[in-house]
Structures are given as structure tokens and as C-alpha cells.
N, C-alpha and C positions, 0 to 999 in steps of 0.2 A: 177334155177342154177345161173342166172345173178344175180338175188337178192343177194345170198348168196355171192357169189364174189365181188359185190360192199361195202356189211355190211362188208364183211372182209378188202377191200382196207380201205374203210375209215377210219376203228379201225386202221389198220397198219400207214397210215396219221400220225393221230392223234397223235399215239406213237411217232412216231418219229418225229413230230414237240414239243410236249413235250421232248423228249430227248434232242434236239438239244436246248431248252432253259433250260437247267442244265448248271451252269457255273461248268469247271472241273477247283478240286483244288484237286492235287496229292498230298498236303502233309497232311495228314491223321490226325495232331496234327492242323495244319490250320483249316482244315473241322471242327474238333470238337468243338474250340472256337467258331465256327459260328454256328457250329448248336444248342448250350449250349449258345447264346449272350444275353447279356441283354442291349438293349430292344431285342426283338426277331426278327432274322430277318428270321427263317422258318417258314414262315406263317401258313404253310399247314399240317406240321407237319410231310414230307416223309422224314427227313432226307438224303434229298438234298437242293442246294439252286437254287433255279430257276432267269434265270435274272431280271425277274417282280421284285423277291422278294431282288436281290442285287442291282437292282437302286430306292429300294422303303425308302431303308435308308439313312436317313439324319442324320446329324450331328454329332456323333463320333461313330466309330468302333475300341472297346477296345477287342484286341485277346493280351493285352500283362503278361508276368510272373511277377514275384517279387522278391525282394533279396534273401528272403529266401525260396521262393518256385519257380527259373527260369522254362520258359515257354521249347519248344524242336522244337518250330516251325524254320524251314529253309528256306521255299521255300514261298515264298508266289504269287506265281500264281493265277491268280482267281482273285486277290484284282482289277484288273483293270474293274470289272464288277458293283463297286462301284463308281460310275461315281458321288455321289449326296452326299459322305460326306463331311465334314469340319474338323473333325478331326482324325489322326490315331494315335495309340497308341498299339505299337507294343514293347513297352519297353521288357527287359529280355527276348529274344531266342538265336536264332541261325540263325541269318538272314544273307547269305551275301550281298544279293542285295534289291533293291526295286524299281519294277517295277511300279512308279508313270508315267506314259504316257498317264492315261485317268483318273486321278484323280485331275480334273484342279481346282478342288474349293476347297480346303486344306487350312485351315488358321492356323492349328495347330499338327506339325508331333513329335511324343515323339518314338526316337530308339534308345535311348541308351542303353547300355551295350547288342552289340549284336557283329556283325563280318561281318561289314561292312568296305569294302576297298574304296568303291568309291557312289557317290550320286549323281542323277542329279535332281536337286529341281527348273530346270530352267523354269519350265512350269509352278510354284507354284506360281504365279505372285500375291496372295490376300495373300501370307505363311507372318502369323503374329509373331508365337513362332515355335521354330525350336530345338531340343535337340536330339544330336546325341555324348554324351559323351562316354568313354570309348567304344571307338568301333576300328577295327583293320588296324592302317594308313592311317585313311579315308583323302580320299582329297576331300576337300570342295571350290563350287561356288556356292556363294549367290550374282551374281551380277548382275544379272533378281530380287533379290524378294525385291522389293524398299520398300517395305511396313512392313518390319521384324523389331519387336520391341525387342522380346528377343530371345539371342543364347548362345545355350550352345554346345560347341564343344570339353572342357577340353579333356585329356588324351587319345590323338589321335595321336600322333607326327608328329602333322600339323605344316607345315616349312614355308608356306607364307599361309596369309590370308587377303582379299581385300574386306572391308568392304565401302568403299568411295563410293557406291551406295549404301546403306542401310543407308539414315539421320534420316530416325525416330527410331532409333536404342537407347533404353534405356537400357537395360542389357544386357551387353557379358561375357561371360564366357569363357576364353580360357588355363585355367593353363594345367600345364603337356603338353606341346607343345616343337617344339623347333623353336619356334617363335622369330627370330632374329631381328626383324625389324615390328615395329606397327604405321600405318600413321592413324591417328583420326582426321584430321584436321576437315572432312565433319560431323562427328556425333554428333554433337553439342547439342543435348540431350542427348546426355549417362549418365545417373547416378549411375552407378553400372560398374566399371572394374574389373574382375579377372584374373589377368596374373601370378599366382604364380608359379613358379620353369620354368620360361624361361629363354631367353639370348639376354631381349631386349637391355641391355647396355644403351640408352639414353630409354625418353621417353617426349613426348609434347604431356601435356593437358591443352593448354592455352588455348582452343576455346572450353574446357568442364566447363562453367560454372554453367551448371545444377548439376554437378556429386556429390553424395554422398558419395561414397565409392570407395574407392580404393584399392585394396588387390595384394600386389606385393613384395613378398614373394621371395627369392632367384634366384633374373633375372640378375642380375649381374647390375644392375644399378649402373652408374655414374654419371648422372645427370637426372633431375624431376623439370619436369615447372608444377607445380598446382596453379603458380600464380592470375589467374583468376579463381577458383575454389572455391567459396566464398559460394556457398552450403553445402561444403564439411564436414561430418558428423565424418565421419571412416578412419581412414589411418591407414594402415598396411606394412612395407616397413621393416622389418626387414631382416639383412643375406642379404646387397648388399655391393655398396662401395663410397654412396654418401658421399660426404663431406659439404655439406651443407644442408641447409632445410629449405625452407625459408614458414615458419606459419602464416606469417602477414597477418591479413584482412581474416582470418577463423573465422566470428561471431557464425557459428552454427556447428564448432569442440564438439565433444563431447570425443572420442577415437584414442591417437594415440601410435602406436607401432611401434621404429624404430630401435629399438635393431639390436644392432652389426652391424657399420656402420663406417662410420671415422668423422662423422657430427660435426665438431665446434660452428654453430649456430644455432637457430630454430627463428630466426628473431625477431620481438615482437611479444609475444604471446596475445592479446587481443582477448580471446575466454571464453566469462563467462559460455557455458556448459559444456567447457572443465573437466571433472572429474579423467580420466585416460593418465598417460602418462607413457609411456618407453620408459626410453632416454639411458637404460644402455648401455654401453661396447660401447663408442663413444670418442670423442676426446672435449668432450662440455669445454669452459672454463669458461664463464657466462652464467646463469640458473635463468631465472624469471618465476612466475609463479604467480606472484602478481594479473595479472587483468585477470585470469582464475578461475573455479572451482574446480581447482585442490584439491584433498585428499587422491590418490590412486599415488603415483611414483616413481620409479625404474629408479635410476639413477646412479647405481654404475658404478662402472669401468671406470672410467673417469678421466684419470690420472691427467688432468690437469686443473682442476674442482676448481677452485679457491673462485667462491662466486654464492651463490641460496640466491632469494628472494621467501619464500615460506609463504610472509604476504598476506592474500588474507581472512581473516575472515574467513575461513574455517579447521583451522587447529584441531580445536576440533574435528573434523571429522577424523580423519587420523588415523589409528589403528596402534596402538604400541606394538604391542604384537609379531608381529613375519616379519622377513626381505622378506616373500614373498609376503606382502601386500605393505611396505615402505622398499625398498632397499637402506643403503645410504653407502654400505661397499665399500672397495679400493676407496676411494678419499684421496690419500695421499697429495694432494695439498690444500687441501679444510681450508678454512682459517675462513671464513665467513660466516652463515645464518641468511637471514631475517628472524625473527618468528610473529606471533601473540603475544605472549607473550613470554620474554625472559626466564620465572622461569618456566615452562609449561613443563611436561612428555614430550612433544617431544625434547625439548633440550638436554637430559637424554640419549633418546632414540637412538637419530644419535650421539651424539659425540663414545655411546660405541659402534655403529655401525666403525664408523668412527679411532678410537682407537687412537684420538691424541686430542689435545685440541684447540676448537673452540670457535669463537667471537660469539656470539648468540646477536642480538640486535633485534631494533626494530621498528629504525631509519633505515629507508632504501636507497637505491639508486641502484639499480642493484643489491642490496648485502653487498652493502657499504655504512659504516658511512658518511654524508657528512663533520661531524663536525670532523673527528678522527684527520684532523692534524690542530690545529690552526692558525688561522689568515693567509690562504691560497689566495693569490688571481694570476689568470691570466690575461694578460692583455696584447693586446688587446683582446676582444671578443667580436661581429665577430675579425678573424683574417685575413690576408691576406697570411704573407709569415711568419714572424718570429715571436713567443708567447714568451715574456718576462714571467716568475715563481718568484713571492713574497711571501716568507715565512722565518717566525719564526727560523725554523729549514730547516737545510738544505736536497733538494731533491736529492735521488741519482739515483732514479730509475724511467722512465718517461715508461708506455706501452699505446698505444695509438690503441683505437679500433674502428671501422666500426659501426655503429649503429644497426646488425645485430650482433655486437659482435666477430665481425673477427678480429683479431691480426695483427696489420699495419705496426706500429713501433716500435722498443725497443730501447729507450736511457739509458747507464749507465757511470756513472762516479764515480770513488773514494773520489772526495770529495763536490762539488755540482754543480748543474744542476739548469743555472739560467735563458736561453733560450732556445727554439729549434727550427728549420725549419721545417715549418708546408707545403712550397710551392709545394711538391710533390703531396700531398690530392687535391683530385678531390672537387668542393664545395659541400658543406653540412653538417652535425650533425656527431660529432665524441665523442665518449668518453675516455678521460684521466685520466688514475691511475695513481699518483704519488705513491711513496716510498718513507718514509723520513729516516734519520739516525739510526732510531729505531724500524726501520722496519712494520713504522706504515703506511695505504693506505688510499687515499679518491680516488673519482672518480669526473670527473668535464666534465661538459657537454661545449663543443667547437662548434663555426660554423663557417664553411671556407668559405672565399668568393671568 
């Protein structure tokens, strides 16, 4: 009788120390991604998961759904029995929370498109890549994971975000936010910014000299330092309200798109990968493109667009067949282009765009003939305070510009123009178009002392 009672206590032991290492996971659509995972993590085959068998998996644990086929999981319970993976990937359910509190070796969390409001990722101190896009008002602190190279948190309608401990931080992703306010001073490797459709208003990336891309897309920007951003590959900055855009010393520019903007200048463009530009619906008034690759630009709408240099040996390249490859419609000011060749289909091609009649040369200077008014000279130059004007013919009309191309001064008089007062200009390189009685322009290179 003792026997039999002991064989039975044991058995009953046994059971229940078995039982008691099942990790319980009540959501029923969670169970079945694990018990169906690849690699496998029910060893045994009972369709349960035993603790043995959820600290015996390393390295990623994918229960997540798809675009087109989303997952139904909710609750994910249980997962903290997974004490020994590195990555989760829980992408496409219906998650609201996630209880990472015993999941401290995570180097890589994938949640987005779920219905997460809140996340605490502050134990994740090794978390390398992090994506919690399209999920529902999540508020995010990543100011424990020092270590986090790339985040993606887009379309979340995250209102502050404190990235100034994350410096090894190379890709962020934060568009569809309503991110007022973005301090980058510390990430000084970031090569990839996504900030589209926010309300940064200003923005400084002068300490991102790594950066490749920048995508900022209707943030309401008025002002953008990419000054020091001499990496810089991609720009996207179309739909704000910068008025300026200064491109100089971008040697590995390849794409840039700043449509619809109030931008007068793009500084000197010296970028020989340079192949695409959109400069339409801006306030541009000189347009060079000489020491770039350019063969692809849309520069219409530009009311005040008065001279492009588009001599760059590459204009055989430039396809004339239709205005969405080469925009060069509404430039009712446009006076002057530089060409590769003056007799060349592109000449043809912009003036019917352009529907008035243009100087097409091939003698350059910003756009301009140097020779158009004869026997032109200034002097002094260098100048200090006042620039005597000798000419042939008399000058009536003096515009005098910024070396960026900015509109300084405008002198006019009815009958000539034989000095002017330069002492206002700060020192350095300025360009002057005169106008002479026949409405003919050169431009002349000045330096203030």
C-alpha cells in the first residue's frame, strides 16, 4: 500500500513540476506563432512551450504578420520567458504593450504597425535598430540605449524627441510627427534624416558632416544650415519656406529637390555628380549649373529668373521631348542661357517652352555675355568705397549681387550711371550687371576691400 502511494506521489511531483515549467501565454494567436516558429522552439513536440525550451532560443523571435496578410496577436505575455534572444520581430498585430523587463539582450526590436501607446526600451542598453513606426501616439525614450544606430519612429504623432544620448545614431526616421523642435547637435554620424511633414521651422545640421540624405518634406522650414554637410548625396526639401540654400562645397551632391520654396540662391554649385535638380516655383534669379552634372532640371516658375548657365558639356544628354524631364515654362524674366551649343535642339526646345525670345550664347559668365557691352571697364578694382563706370555707351542700370547670387543693390538713372557707392558691402567678391542704353547686360566680377 505504501508503495503504491509513493509511485503515485511521485507521478503527481513530477506532473506538476512539469506544469509549473510551461510558460503561460493566454493569447492563443501568440501560442501558435511559437508553436509553428522557425527555428523551432517546441522541442518536444507537446504543443506547449516549456521554460527550458523559451530560454533555449537565441537570437531572433519572429511571431510577426505582414502588409497583406496582418498578424491578430495582442497580448504578448509569455515573451518575458525569452530571457536569451537578440532580436524581436513582432511587426503587423495588435499589440498594445510590450512587456520587455526580462528581455535585456535585444539588439534589435521591429513593432511597427501595431497599437502601441507607450514603450519602455530603457533596459535595452545593447538595442542597436529600433522600429516602432505607425503605431498609436507612442511616446518614446531612447535615452538609456547609447548604443542605437538606427530608428525608425515615423507616424506616431511624437511631439518631443531626445535623441542627444544616442551619438552612434546613423539613420532616423521620424516624418509624420509633430516634431516642433529637433537638437542634432550630439549625432554627429547621422547619415540619413527623415523628417517629412513636420513643424521643425528652423533646422541645424552643421555638426552632421557624415549625413547623406536629407528628406524634409513639408516641415515648414525657414531656415537649414547643411553647411558642413560635404557628404551630402540627396536633398529633398520641397513645400517649405526657405529663402535661401546655400549648395556650395557639396562635391558628392547627386539629387536635389527644393520645389516650392521662396529660394533666391543655391550658392555655387560645384557638384560634378550633381545629375538631377528641381529648382521650380522659387524666387531663383541666377541659375548656374556649369560645374555640375546636371541634364535632368525643372526650373520653371521662377518669375525672376533672369540668366542660367547650363554650359557643363553635358547638354547632349538632356531630353527634349517633353517638359516633365526639362521644365523651363513661366520664366517670364529669362533673358539669357548659357548652352553647349548655341544652334543645338535644346535652344529650340526652352525658348518654346519659355514663349518669348532668348539670347542663347556660349560665352559665359553666370549666364552672361562678358563681351555684350563694349569697351566696359570698372575701376578701381579691388574697390574701397566708390567704383567709377567707363563706357562706350552710357549705363542706366547698375544690379549688384552677393556671390551667392543675392540682390544687394539696384542703381537707376534716366540718363547715365558713371559712379556708385560700393562703402555699404561688407569685404569680398560681388557681382555687377550693368544695363546699358539698349538694354544690353554684362556682369563684372568686384572685390570690396
Amino acid at each position: 500500500m505504501k508503495t503504491r502511494f509513493c509511485t503515485a506521489l511521485f507521478a503527481f511531483t513530477i506532473i506538476t513540476i512539469s506544469q509549473a515549467q510551461i510558460v503561460s501565454i493566454p493569447d492563443t494567436h501568440f501560442k501558435n506563432k511559437l508553436i509553428t516558429h522557425d527555428p523551432i522552439i517546441d522541442t518536444n513536440t507537446d504543443g506547449e512551450i516549456q521554460l527550458s525550451e523559451a530560454q533555449a532560443l537565441t537570437g531572433g523571435l519572429f511571431i510577426n504578420g505582414t502588409f497583406a496578410n496582418p498578424g491578430l496577436i495582442s497580448d504578448l505575455t509569455g515573451i518575458e520567458a525569452f530571457v536569451n534572444i537578440t532580436e524581436l520581430n513582432c511587426s503587423f498585430n495588435q499589440i498594445g504593450s510590450l512587456p520587455l523587463t526580462n528581455n535585456l539582450l535585444l539588439e534589435k526590436i521591429d513593432a511597427r504597425n501595431n497599437l502601441l501607446s507607450a514603450l519602455d526600451v530603457s533596459l535595452q542598453t545593447s538595442l542597436i535598430e529600433l522600429n516602432v513606426r505607425n503605431n498609436n501616439h507612442i511616446a518614446l525614450d531612447v535615452s538609456n540605449n547609447v548604443a542605437l544606430e538606427i530608428l525608425y519612429c515615423d507616424s506616431n504623432d511624437i511631439k518631443d524627441l531626445d535623441t542627444s544620448a544616442n551619438t552612434a545614431i546613423t539613420y532616423l526616421e521620424i516624418s509624420n510627427n509633430q516634431i516642433s523642435s529637433l537638437d542634432l547637435e550630439t549625432n554627429v554620424n547621422l547619415e540619413t534624416l527623415s523628417a517629412n511633414f513636420n513643424a521643425l521651422g528652423t533646422l541645424d545640421l552643421s555638426n552632421q558632416s557624415m549625413l547623406k540624405r536629407l528628406d524634409c518634406t513639408v516641415c515648414e522650414l525657414t531656415s537649414l544650415d547643411i553647411s558642413n554637410s560635404i557628404a551630402l548625396e540627396n536633398l529633398y526639401v520641397p513645400a517649405n519656406q526657405l529663402t535661401s540654400l546655400d549648395l556650395s562645397n557639396k562635391p558628392a551632391l547627386e539629387f536635389v529637390r527644393c520645389t516650392q520654396n521662396q529660394i533666391t540662391s543655391l550658392g555655387e554649385l560645384n557638384s560634378p555628380f550633381l545629375e538631377n535638380l528641381f529648382v521650380d516655383e522659387n524666387d531663383l534669379q541666377l541659375l548656374d549649373v556649369s560645374d555640375t552634372g546636371v541634364y535632368r532640371i525643372n526650373c520653371n516658375d521662377n518669375p525672376n529668373l533672369t540668366y542660367i548657365n547650363l554650359k557643363n558639356g553635358l547638354n547632349q544628354n538632356m531630353d527634349t521631348s517633353s517638359t516633365s524631364l526639362n521644365d523651363f515654362t513661366n520664366l517670364p524674366a529669362l533673358e539669357t542661357v548659357c548652352v553647349d551649343d548655341d544652334t543645338s535642339a535644346l535652344t529650340v526646345f526652352i525658348e518654346d517652352q519659355v514663349g518669348h525670345s532668348v539670347n542663347f550664347t556660349e560665352e559665359c559668365l553666370l549666364g552672361l555675355q562678358e563681351n555684350q557691352i563694349a569697351s566696359i571697364v570698372l575701376f578701381p578694382n579691388p574697390v574701397k568705397n566708390w567704383i567709377d563706370i567707363r563706357s562706350d555707351i552710357g549705363i542706366v542700370e547698375i544690379y549688384i549681387y552677393s556671390s551667392l547670387g543675392n540682390l544687394l543693390i539696384h542703381f537707376s538713372e534716366i540718363d547715365r550711371i558713371q559712379k556708385c557707392d560700393l562703402s555699404s558691402l561688407d569685404s569680398g567678391m560681388y557681382l555687377i550687371k550693368l544695363v546699358d542704353t539698349e538694354d544690353r547686360s554684362v556682369v563684372k566680377k568686384v572685390f570690396k576691400l
